[in-house]
N, C-alpha and C positions, 0 to 999 in steps of 0.2 A: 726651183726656189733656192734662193744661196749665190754664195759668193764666188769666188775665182777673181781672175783677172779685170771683169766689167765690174766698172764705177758702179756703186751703191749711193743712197742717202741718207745718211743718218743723221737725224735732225734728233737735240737734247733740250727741251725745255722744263728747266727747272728753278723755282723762285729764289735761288742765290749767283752769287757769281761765277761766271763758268771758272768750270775745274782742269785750268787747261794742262796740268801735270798728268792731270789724267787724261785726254782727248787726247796727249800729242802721246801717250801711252800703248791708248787705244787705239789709231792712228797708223803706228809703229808696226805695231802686231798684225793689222788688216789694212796694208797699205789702197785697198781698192775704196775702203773708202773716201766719199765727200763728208764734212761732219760742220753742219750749222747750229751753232749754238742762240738760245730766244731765252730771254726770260719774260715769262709771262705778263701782260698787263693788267696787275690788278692787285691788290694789296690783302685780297681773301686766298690762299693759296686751295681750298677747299671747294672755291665756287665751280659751278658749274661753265659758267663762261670767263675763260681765262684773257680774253680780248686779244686775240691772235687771229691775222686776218687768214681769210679762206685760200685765199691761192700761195700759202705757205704750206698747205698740205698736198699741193699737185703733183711734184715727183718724189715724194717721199717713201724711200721703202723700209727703216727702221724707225720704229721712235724711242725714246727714252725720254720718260714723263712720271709727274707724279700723279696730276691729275687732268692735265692739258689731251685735250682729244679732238680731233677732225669732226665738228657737228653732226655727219652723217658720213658712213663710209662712200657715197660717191665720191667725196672731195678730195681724198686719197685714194684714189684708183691703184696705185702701186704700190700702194701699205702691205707690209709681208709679216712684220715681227714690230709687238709694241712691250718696252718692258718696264714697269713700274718700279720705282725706288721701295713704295710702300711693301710690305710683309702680306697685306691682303688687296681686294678686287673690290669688297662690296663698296664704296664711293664709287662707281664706276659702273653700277649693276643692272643701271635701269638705264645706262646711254645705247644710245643706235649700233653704237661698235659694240657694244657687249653682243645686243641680243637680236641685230641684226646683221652679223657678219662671222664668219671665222677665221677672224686675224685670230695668228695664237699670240696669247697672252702671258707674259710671264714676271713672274714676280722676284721680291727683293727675300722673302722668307729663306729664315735660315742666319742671318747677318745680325739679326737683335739677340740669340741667344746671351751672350757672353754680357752686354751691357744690361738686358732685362732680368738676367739672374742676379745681377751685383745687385738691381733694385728690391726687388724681393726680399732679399734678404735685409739689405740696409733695414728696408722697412719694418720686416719682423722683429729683428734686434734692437730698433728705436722703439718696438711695441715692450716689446719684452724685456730689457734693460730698464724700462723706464725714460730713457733720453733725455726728455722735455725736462723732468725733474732734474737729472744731472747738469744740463745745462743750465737751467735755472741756478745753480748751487754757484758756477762759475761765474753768470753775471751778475751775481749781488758779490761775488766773492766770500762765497761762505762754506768755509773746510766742514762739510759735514757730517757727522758722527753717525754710521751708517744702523746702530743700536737705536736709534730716535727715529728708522725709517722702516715701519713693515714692508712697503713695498719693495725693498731693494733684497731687504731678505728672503721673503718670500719668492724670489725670483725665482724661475723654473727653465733651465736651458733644456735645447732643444733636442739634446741624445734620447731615442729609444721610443719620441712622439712618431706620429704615423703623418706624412705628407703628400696628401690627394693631387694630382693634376689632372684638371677636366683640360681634356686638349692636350694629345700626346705628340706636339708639333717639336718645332725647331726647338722653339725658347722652353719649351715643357722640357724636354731634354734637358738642353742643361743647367735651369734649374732645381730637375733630380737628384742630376750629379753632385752637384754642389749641397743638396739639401743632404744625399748621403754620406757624402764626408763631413758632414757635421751630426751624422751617429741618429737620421731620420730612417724611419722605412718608408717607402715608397709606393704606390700605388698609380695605377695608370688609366681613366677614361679616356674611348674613343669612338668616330662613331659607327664605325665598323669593327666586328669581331677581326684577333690578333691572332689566331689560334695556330699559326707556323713559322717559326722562326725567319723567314723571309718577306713575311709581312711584318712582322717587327720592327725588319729593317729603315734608318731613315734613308730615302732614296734621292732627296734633295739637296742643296748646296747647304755646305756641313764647314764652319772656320775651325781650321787645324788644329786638334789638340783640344776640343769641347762633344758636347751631344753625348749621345748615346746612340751611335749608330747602327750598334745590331739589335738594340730595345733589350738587354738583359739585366739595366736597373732594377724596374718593377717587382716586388714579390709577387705581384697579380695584374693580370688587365680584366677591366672589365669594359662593356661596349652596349650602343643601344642611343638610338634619340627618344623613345618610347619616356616617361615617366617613371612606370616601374622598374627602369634596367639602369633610370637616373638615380632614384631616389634606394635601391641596391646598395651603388656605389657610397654615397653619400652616410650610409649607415653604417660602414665600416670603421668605425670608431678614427675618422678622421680628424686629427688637430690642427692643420693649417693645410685648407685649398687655396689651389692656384686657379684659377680661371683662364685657359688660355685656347676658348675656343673660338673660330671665325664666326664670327656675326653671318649667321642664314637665316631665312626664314623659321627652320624647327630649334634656332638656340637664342632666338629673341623671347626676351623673358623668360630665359630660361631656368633662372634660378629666382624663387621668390616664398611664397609665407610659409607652404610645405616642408620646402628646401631645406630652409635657414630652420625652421623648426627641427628637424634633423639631427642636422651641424651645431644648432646649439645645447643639444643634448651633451655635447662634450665643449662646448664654451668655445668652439672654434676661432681660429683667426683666416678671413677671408680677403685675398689678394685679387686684382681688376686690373690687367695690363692690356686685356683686349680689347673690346667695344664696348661703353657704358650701357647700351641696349641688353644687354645679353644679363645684365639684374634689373629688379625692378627696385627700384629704389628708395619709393615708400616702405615698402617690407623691409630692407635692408635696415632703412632707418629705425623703425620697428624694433627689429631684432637685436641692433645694437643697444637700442635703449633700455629694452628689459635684460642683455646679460649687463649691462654695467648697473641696476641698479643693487640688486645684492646677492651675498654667497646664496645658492642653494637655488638659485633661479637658474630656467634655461636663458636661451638669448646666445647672440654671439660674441667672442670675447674681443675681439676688435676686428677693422679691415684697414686696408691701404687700397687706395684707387686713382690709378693714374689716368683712370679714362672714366664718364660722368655721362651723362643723359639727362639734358644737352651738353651741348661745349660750344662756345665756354661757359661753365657753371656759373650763374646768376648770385649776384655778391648775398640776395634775400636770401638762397636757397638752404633750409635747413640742416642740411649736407654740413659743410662748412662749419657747425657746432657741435655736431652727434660726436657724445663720446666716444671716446676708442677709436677715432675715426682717422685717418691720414687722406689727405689730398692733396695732389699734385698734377700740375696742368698738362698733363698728357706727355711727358719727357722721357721715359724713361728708356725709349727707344734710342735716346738722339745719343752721338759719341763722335770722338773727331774719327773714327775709323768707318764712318756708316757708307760714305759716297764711296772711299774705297773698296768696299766688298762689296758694295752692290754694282760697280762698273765690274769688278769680277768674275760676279753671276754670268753679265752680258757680255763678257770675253768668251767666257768656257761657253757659252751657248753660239756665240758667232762661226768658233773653233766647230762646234758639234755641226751646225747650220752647213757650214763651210762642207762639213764632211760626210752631211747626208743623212747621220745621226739622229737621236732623238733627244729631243732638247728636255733642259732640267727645269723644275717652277713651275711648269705650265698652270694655267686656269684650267679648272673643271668646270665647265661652264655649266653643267647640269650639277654639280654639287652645290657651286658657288664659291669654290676658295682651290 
């Protein structure tokens, strides 16, 4: 398997314009490859049939795709390496190439850290500044007298609060780092125990100068899919979680009336950058409503969610009103650097291919992520 001097096929289909700075790049670097660029037929990038005919998968032996796949692995007989732009697999977990072949699979994870932590945060600090209100002030044009405003006073930054991350991945990382230089302590779920400084480690594709990649943020990890090893974590006088675990089957619904009951013990602020599946959302909605209606009640003290169950969230859906609430449509992954590091995962992995090595990203096929 791999490269050398005989012609490869690398076929890239992806729902925008080819990236040909980058191809004549990629190219450059692996002159053995052929490289066919598709963009997929169809206006659902999500769908399952992306309208790309069958005998375009015949000699194909790499792919680069986001969600585009061979109907059934006979149609690529010579399929070797397929690598997703996305951060995770499960859109992909129940097709014939998942789960009946072993093409390795590998992913874009590791690339959202640096734009998914600015989100976070923006978010937090439009919670906790107030924002809406300040802005407000600007478009009526009204200098306002901040003695006339308890909420602004009352405001509470965010040194010396405690900041959960369920999902001790790429983007968990560096939004640690970033929560820690803003004066947070730190805490780390995963779903495996950490218990040696080499499991710590993050062993995936890491953008220079971000993460946490020997894992020595945390004052604690704690670990466990079980309930009780969840609901542990979660009592640890937590002020603001991050959710940043991959959607499997033991982390769907995984946080709900228990949970939030918990976390509202300290009026939590609750962040969603993974998979809307992974809260339940009646609960969620729930929980906001009783911390926002008065002091001395549990409930949660706000969330931001950039990702919804379903998508796209239905203009009716109650969501969309709940106090304390932030929505936005799934973005906060996207940056004009994203197709660049993610063509650079699949450079360093073509290099390692090339060289017999063991490639970075892989899918666990029996984890799921």
């Amino acid at each position: 398997m791999g490269g050398g001097p005989s012609e490869e096929h690398l076929l890239v289909t992806l729902p925008f314009p080819e990236p040909t700075v980058l191809l004549e790049k990629l190219k450059k670097e692996h002159p053995y490859l052929k490289i066919t660029y598709k963009v997929p037929n169809t206006d659902n990038v999500w769908a399952a049939d992306q309208g790309l005919p069958d005998e375009l998968w015949q000699d194909v032996t790499i792919l680069v795709t986001l969600r585009a796949l061979p109907p059934k692995p006979s149609l690529a007989p010579k399929l070797e390496l397929i690598h997703f732009l996305s951060a995770g697999s499960n859109h992909v977990a129940e097709h014939p190439i998942y789960t009946d072949s072993t093409i390795p699979l590998t992913t874009s994870s590791g690339i959202h850290g640096p734009q998914i932590s600015e989100y976070v945060v923006l978010t937090l600090l439009a919670s906790s500044h107030n924002y809406d209100l300040l802005r407000s002030f600007q478009k009526s044009h009204t200098w306002a007298e901040k003695v006339n405003h308890p909420s602004l006073n009352s405001m509470r930054d965010r040194v010396g609060l405690r900041f959960g991350v369920l999902g001790y991945g790429s983007i968990g990382r560096q939004t640690a780092r970033v929560a820690k230089a803003m004066g947070m302590d730190v805490i780390a779920y995963t779903a495996s125990p950490r218990s040696t400084p080499e499991s710590k480690q993050d062993k995936g594709y890491i953008v220079p100068g971000t993460g946490d990649p020997d894992g020595s943020i945390p004052s604690a990890w704690y670990s466990g899919l079980d309930k009780k090893s969840l609901h542990n974590f979660l009592a640890q006088d937590i002020d603001v979680l991050l959710v940043s675990v991959p959607l499997t089957p033991q982390t769907t619904r995984f946080l709900s009336t228990e949970e939030f009951a918990i976390l509202g013990k300290r009026k939590a602020f609750v962040t969603n950058i993974s998979r809307g599946q992974i809260i339940d959302q009646d609960a969620l909605i729930a929980a906001l409503n009783e911390g926002a209606e008065k002091e001395g009640t549990n409930g949660l003290g706000g969330c931001a969610l950039d990702v919804t169950d379903p998508e796209p969230l239905p203009k009716d859906n109650p969501l969309w009103d709940t106090p304390n609430c932030i929505v936005t449509p799934h973005i906060s992954g996207l940056g004009r650097n994203y197709a660049e590091r993610s063509f650079e995962i699949l450079d360093i992995n073509l290099r390692k291919r090339e060289n017999g090595e063991r490639l970075i990203n892989v899918v666990d096929r029996e984890k799921g992520y």
